[in-house]
N, C-alpha and C positions, 0 to 999 in steps of 0.2 A: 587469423581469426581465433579469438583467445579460445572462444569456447564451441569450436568446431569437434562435432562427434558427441557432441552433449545435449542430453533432455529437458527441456524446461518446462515447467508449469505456471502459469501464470493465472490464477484466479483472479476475477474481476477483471478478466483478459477482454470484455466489451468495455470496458468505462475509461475514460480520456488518460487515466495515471497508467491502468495495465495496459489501453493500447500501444500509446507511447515505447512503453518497458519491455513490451513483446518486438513490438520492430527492433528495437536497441539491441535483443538477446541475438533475434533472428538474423539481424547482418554481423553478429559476432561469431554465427557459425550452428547456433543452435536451432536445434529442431523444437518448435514452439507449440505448446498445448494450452488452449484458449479455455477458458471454464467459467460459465456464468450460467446465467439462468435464461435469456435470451437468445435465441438459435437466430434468429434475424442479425443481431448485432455483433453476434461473434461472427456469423461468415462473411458479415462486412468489414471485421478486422481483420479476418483469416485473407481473403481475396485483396486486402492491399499489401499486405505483408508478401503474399506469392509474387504480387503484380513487383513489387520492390528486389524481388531476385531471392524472397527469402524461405523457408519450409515453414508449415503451419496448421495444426491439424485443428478440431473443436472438440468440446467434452460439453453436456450438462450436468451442472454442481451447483446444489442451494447449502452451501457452507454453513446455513445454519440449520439445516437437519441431517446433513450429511446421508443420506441415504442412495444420494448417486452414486453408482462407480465407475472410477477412476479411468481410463484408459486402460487397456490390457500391458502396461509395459512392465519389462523385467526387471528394472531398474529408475533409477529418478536421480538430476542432478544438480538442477534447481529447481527452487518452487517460489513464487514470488505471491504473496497475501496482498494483492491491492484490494480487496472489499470495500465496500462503503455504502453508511446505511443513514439514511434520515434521523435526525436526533432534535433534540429542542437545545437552542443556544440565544438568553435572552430572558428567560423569566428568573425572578427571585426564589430564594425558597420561600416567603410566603404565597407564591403563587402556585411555585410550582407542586406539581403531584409527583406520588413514589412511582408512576408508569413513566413518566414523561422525566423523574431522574435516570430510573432505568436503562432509557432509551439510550443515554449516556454510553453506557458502558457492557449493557448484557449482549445486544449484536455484535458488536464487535470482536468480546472477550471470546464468544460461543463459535465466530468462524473461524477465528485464530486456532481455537484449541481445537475445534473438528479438524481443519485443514493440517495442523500438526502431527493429529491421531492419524490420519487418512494417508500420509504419505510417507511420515517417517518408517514404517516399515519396509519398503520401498529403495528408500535411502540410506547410504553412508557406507563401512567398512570398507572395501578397498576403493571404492569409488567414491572421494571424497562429496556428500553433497554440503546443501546451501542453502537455507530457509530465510528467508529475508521477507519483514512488513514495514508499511507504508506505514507512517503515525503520524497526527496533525503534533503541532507547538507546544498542545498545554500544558503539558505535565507538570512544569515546573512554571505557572504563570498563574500569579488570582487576580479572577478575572469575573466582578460581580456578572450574575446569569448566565456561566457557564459550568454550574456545580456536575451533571453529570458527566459531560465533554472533558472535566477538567480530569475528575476521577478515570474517567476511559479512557485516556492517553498515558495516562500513571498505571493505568493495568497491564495496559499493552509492553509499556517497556519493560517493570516488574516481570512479567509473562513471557520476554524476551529473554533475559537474564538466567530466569529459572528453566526452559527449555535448554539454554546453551547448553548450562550445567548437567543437566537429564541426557542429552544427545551427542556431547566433546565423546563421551570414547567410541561412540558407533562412526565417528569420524565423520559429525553431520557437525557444519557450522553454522547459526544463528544470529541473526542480526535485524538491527532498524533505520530504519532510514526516515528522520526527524525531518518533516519540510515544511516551513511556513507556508502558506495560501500561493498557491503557483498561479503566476499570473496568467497565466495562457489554458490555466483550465476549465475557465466558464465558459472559454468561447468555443473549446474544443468537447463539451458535452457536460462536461462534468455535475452528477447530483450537488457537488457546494453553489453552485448558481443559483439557487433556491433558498440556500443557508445565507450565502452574500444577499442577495436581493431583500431579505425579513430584513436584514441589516443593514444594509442600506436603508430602506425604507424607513426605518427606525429612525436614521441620523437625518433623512430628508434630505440625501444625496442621491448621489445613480451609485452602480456597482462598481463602475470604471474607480468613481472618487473614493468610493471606500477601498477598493485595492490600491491608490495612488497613497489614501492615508499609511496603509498598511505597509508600504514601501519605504512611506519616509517614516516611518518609528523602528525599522531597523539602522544597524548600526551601518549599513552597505549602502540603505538607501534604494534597494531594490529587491523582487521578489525574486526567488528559486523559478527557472520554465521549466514546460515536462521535458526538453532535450535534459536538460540538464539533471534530474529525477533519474531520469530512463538511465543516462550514459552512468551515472553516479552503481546504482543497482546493475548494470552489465561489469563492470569493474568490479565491485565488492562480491561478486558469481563468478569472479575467475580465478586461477590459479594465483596469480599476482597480490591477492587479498585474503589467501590462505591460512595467514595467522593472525585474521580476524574475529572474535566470535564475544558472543555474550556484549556485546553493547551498541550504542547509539549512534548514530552514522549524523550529525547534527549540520540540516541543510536549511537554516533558518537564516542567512545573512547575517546572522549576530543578535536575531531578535531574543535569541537563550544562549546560554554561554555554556551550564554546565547540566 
């Protein structure tokens, strides 16, 4: 068990990516700390994760005010940033408004950097830790009506980068993990079910077809699942992936290359 004897955190530890990435930690040996804003949801992740043979505690944390605290632990040794927050993806700039750019990029930027603030103290020096987030595709993709999506995934990695650089000598490693639209996440809860469906609707498909489209315009031919998310993010939190830090873990099937 790569990461038996180690503390995880996993924020957005109810939603389909950090359930997933919590079971992944917790049958690799780690004791799992669930953090969202939903106590219903988190102890229905927490209670299958047990049921699975695995440790699993809850926390409440709105990552974007940060004003919960943390867990009482003495330490920290991964933390995993799955958040995710409703945005608009779809209108032009002559339509769209400077709130509904925003939307783009200021939740996302604001949980990243609370959750960073909030735990890096916590972390690294002789106990090597591990900061790892979730980021959709776009950064490097123009893609008319997704101006502030596009900008909020270029913050994030940007944001990843600059953190490495701030946390390499506290012996805290940072990283992202880049994944195209994971097919198994609408059906497994996920807030993009919402995002697909406007989009859908739009092309006057179902959701199935517009993730079928989305499959064949990678170079693979098919999309990222959350096993494959989860197991990717427990790997890059272990010892084995230790002189990795400051960049993008790119799990797009070839839909971006660099």
């Amino acid at each position: 068990m790569q990461l038996k004897h180690q503390t995880a955190l996993v924020f957005g530890g109810s939603g389909a990516i950090g359930s997933a990435v919590a079971h992944a930690l917790a049958r690799d040996g780690a004791h799992v700390y669930l953090g969202a804003r939903n106590q219903v949801r988190l102890d229905a992740t927490a209670e299958s994760i047990r049921a699975a043979g695995g440790t699993a505690s809850t926390f409440i944390f709105d990552a974007l005010h940060a004003t919960d605290p943390l867990p009482a632990l003495t330490s920290i040794d991964v933390v995993v940033n799955a958040t995710g927050f409703m945005h608009d993806q779809g209108k032009r700039i002559d339509e769209l408004t400077l709130s509904e750019f925003r939307q783009g990029f200021d939740p996302f930027l604001t949980a990243y950097f609370n959750i960073a603030k909030a735990v890096s103290p916590k972390m690294g020096a002789e106990r090597a830790g591990c900061i790892i987030t979730v980021v959709a595709p776009a950064a490097n993709m123009a893609m008319p009506g997704h101006l502030g999506h596009i900008v909020g995934c270029a913050g994030i990695e940007a944001f990843t980068r600059a953190l490495a650089g701030e946390l390499g000598a506290k012996n805290i490693r940072v990283l992202c993990v880049r994944s195209h639209a994971i097919v198994d996440a609408v059906q497994a809860g996920s807030y993009v079910g919402e995002l697909f469906a406007a989009k859908a609707k739009g092309m006057g498909i179902s959701v199935d077809a517009f993730l079928g489209g989305a499959a064949q315009s990678t170079m693979l031919k098919r999309l990222p699942t959350l096993a494959q998310v989860a197991n990717t993010i427990a790997f890059l939190a272990s010892d084995e992936a230790n002189a990795m830090t400051g960049t993008v873990v790119n799990m797009t099937a070839g839909a971006t290359t660099y």
